[in-house]
N, C-alpha and C positions, 0 to 999 in steps of 0.2 A: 778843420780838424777839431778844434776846440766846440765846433757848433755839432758836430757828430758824440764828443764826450759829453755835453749836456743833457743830448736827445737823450742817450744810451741811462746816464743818471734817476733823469725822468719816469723811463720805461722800465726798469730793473725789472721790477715784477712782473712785468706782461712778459718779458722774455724770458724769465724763468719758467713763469708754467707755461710758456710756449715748449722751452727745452724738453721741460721733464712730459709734456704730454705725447711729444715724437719720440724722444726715448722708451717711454712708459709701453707705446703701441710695436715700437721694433723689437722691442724685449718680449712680447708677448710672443709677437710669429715667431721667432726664432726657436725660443724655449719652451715650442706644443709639444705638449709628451707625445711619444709613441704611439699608435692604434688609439688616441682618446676619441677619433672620429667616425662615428657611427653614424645608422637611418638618420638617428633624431637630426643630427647637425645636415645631411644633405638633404637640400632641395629637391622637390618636384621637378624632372626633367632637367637637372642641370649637368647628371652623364648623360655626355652624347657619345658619338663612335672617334672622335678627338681626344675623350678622355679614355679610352680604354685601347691597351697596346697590343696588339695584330699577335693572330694566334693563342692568347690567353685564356681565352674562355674555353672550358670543356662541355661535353654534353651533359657529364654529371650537373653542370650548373645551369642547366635549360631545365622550364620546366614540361614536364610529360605530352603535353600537350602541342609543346613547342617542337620537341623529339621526332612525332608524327609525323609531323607536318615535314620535318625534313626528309627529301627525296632525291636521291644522284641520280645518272644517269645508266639506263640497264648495263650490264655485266654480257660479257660473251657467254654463249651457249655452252654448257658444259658437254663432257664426253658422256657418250652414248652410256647406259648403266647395263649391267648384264643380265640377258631374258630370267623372269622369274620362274619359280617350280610351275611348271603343269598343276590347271584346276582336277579339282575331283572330277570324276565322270558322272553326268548328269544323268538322269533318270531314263528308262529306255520309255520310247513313244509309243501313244496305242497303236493296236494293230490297223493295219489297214483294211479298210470294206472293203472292196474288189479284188480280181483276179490279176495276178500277173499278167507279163504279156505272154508269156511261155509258161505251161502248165502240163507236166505228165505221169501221166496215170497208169497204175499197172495193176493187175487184177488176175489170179488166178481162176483157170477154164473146168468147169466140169459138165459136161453137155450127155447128157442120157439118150439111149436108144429113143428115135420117135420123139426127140421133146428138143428144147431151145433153150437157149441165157443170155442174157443179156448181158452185158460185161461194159463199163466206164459210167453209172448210173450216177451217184451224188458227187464220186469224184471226180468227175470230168465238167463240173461246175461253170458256164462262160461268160463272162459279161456280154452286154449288146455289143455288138460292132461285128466287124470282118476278121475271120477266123480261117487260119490253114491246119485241118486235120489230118495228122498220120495215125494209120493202126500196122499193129505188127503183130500177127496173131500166129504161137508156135503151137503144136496140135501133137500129140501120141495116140496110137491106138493099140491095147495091149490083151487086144479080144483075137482068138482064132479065127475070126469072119474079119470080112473088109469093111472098114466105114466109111461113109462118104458125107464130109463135113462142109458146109456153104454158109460163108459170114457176110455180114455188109456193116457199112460205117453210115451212121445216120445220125439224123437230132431229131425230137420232137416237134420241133417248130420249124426246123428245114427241110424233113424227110431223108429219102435213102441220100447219103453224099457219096457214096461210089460202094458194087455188088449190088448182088452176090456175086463171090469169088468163093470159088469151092476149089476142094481138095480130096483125093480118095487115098486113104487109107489102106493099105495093105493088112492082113493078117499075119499076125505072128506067125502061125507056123511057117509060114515061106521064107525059105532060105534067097539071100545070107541074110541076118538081121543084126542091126545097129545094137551097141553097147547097151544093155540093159533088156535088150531082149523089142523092145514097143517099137513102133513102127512111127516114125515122126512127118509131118508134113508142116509146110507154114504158108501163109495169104499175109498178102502184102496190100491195104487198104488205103486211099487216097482223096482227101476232097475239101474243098472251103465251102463256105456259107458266111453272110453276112445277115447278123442276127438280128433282130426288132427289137428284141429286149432279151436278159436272160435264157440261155439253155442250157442242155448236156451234150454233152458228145458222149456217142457211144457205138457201140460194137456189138450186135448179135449173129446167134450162131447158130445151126440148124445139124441136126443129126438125122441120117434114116440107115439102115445096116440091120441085117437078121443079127448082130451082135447080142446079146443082154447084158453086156459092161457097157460103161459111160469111156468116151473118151474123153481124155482132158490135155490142158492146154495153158497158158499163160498169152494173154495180152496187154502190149502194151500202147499206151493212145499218148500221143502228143499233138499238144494245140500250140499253136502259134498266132498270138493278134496280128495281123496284116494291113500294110495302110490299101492297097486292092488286091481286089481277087479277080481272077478270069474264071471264069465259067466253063465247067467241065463238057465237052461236046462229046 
């Protein structure tokens, strides 16, 4: 004991500023102010994911770039949205170059003593192909003499397609006579043709009768494109 009260005598000094230099440094950490630690005091790299407690950080604290780059996992498909308005209605389209497939034509008759008409000429227009033609030709005669009227359905590039088909006219004055006084008769014309290129279809008509009035008539011509034809025997 007495050899540890020498030592201690001896060392006085050393153990004092030993004391005061562990005091000196516990008295520091204890009494850090408040927020005095900022950038400047932390180190490069020395937050890790140890220093910083679960769920704290916001996005507002990421920066923008960092933001981006975050991506979950897709979202279920949302409910169907309700049909929008109807667009405007678009422009109407040019016309079409060719013929329908069904085309008809109707033409009033005026056919003179001794002379002829031709009746379905620019309107009865046909593209090439296979064509079924009807004529329906209605006829009056409002002369005191009888007339006798012969029509046929034909094309340019096909010839006759069916007639002459005639019809004789009575005289007005023979009793009894139909509403209006004229004496009416009609031909009923029938025929296809498959055409090489463009034609007409058409209908002429022939008159002879000591008459000197014209009979007249109305015809009507209907074409129909055909995928075949049978040939008229």
């Amino acid at each position: 004991m007495s050899r540890f009260i020498t030592h201690a005598k001896h060392n006085t000094v050393g153990y004092l500023a030993l004391f005061v230099a562990l005091g000196g440094t516990s008295y520091a950490a204890v009494q850090l102010p408040r927020n005095s630690v900022g950038a400047a005091q932390i180190q490069s790299s020395a937050v890790g994911t140890s220093e910083v407690r679960d769920r704290s950080i916001k996005t507002a604290d990421l920066a923008p770039a960092t933001r981006s780059a975050l991506k979950g996992n897709p979202g279920p498909a949302g409910e169907k949205g309700p049909a929008g308005a109807p667009g405007a209605t678009g422009a109407a389209g040019p016309a079409g170059t060719g013929t329908s497939d069904v085309v008809i034509i109707k033409e009033d008759l005026e056919i003179p003593v001794g002379g002829s008409i031709r009746a379905g000429g620019a309107g009865a227009f046909l593209d090439a192909g296979k064509w079924a033609l009807q004529a329906a030709v209605t006829i009056s005669n409002s002369e005191a003499n009888p007339a006798y009227v012969a029509c046929q359905l034909y094309s340019p590039v096909a010839g006759t397609l069916d007639g002459p088909s005639a019809v004789t006219l009575p005289p007005v004055a023979d009793a009894p006579a139909p509403a209006g006084g004229d004496r009416l008769g009609s031909i009923a014309l029938a025929g296809s043709a498959d055409f090489a290129f463009s034609s007409l279809g058409m209908v002429s008509c022939d008159r002879t009768g000591a008459g000197t009035g014209a009979a007249t008539g109305r015809v009507t011509i209907t074409a129909t494109r055909a995928s075949t034809i049978t040939p008229k025997s």
